[in-house]
Backbone bond lengths (Angstrom), bond angles and torsions (degrees), N, CA, C in turn:
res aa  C-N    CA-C-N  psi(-1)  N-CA   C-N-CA  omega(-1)  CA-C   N-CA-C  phi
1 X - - - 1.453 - - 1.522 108.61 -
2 X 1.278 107.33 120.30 1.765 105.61 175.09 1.463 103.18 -98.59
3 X 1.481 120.55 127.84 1.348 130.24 -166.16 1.534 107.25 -76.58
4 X 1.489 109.63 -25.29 1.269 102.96 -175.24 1.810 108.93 -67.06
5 X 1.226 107.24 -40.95 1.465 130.46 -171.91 1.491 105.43 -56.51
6 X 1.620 107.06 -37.04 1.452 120.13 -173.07 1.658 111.89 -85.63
7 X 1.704 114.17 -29.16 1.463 104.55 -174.23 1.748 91.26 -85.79
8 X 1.143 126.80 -32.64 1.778 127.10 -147.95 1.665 71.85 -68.34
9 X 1.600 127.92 -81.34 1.627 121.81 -173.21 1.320 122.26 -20.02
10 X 1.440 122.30 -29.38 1.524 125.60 -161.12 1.274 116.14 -109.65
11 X 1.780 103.79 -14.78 1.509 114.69 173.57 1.189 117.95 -66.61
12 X 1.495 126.76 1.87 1.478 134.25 -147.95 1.199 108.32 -101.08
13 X 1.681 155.34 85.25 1.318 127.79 161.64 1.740 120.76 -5.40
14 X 1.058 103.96 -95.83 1.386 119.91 -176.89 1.576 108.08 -20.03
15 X 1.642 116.72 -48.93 1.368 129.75 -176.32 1.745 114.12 -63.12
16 X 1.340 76.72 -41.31 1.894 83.90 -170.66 1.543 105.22 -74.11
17 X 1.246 131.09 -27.94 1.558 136.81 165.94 1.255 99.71 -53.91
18 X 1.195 119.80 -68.05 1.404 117.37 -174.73 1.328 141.10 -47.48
19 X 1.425 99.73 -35.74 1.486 126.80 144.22 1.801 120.24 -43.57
20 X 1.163 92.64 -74.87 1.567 100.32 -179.35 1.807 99.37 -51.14
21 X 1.414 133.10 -53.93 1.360 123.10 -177.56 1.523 106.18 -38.45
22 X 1.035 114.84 -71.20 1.474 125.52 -178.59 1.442 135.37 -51.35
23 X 1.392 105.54 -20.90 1.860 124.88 165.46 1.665 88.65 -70.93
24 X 1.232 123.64 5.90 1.697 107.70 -170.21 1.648 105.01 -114.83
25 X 1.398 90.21 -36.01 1.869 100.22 -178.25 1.705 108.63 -162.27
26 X 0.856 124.26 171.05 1.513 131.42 166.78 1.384 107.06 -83.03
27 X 1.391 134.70 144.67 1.378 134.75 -164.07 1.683 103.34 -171.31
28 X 1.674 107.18 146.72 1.504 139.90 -173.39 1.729 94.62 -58.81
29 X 1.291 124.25 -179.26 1.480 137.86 171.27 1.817 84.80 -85.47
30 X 1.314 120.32 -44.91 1.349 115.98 178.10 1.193 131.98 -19.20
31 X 2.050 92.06 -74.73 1.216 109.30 -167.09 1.671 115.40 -81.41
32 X 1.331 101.25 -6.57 1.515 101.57 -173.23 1.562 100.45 -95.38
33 X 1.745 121.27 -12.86 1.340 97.34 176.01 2.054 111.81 -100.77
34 X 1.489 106.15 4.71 1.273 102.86 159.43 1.677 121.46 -51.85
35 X 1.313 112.87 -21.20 2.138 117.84 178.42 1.188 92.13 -71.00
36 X 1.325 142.10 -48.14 1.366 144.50 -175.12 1.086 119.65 -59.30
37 X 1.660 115.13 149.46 1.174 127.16 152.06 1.832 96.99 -100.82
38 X 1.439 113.98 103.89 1.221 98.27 164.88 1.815 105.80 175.92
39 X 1.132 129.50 171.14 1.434 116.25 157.57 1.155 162.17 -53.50
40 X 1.585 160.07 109.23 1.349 130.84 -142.46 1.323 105.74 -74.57
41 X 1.370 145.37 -0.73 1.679 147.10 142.86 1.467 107.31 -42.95
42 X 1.364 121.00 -46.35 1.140 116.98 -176.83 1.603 123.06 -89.18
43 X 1.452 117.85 -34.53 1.522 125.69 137.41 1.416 110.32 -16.41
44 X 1.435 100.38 -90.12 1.168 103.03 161.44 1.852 149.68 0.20
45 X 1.489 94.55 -77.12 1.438 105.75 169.05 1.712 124.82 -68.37
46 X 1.370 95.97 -33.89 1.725 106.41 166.82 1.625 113.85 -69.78
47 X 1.318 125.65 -30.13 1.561 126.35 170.50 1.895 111.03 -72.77
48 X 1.215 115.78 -31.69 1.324 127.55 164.76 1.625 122.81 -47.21
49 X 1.587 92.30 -62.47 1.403 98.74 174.96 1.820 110.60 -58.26
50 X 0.946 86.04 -28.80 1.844 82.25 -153.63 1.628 96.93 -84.14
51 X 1.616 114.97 -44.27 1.831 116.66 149.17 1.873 113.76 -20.44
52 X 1.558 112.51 -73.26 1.200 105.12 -173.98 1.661 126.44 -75.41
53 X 1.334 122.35 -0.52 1.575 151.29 173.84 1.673 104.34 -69.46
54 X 1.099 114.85 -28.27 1.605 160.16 -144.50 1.774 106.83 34.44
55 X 1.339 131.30 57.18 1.136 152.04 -127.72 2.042 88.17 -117.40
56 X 1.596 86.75 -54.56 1.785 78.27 165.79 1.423 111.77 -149.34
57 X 1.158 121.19 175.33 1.329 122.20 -169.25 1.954 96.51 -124.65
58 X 1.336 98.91 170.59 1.413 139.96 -163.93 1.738 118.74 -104.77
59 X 1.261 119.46 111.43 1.707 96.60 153.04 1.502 111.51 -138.56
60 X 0.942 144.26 152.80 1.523 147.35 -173.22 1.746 92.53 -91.43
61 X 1.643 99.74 124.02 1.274 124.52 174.72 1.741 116.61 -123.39
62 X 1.358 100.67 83.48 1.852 93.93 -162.23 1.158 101.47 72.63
63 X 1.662 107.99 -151.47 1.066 139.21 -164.64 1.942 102.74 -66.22
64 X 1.250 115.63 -41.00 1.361 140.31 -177.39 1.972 99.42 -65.36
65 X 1.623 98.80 153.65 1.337 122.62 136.96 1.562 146.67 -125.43
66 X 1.170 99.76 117.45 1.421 98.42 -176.60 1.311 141.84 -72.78
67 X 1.525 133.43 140.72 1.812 95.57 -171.50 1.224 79.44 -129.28
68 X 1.104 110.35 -178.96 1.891 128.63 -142.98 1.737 94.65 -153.54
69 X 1.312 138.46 147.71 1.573 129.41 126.92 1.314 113.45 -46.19
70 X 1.412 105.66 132.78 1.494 116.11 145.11 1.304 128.11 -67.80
71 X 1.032 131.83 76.24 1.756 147.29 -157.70 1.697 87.47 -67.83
72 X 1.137 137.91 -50.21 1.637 121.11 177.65 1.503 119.24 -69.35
73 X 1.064 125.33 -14.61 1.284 127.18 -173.44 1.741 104.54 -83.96
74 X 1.619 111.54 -38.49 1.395 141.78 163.43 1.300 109.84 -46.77
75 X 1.293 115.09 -39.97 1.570 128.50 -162.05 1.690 95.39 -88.20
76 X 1.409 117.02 -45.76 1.307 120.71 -143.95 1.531 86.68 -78.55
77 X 1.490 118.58 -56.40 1.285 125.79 -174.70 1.632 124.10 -60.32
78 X 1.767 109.33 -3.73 1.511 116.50 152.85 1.504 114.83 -75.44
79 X 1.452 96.94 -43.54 1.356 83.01 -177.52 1.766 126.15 -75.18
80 X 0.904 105.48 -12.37 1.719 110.02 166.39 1.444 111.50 -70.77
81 X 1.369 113.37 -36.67 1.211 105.51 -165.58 2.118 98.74 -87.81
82 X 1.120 113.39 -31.56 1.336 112.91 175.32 1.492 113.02 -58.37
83 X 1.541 115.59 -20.35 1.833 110.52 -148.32 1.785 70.26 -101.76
84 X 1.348 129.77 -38.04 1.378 113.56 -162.03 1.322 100.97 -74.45
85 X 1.210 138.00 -66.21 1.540 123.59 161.10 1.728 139.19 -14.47
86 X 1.301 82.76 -42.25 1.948 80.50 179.37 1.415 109.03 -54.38
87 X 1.409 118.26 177.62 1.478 129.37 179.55 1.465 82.83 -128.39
88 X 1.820 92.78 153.82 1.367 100.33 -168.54 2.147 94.58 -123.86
């Protein structure tokens, strides 16, 4: 996980909604760009970033794709942020 890759993805309004949709259920590029006011190109490009961040993952459902949280990537990035906090 490159942190830089992981905070620039998370700095994003748009990203962090998208995020939060998905901590709720797994959901299409569809249904996640119905919250939007905006294009599914641009849906799109914001699910990309956050794909290569590894923020969420992908599976082909039919015709559809689904994206999921990456719950380890979630995990990994507590624990960085917990170990930098402690006092030693």
């Amino acid at each position: 996980m490159s942190l830089h890759t992981t905070f620039a993805a998370l700095s994003d309004l748009t990203r962090h909604k998208i995020l939060t949709l998905l901590k709720k259920k797994d959901m299409s590029a569809g249904e996640i760009g119905l919250h939007f006011d905006m294009t599914a190109p641009s849906i799109s490009h914001h699910l990309n970033i956050l794909k290569q961040a590894d923020l969420v993952t992908s599976r082909r459902n039919g015709q559809e794709i689904i994206y999921s949280l990456s719950v380890s990537t979630f995990e990994e990035l507590s624990d960085v942020m917990i170990n930098f906090f402690k006092t030693k």
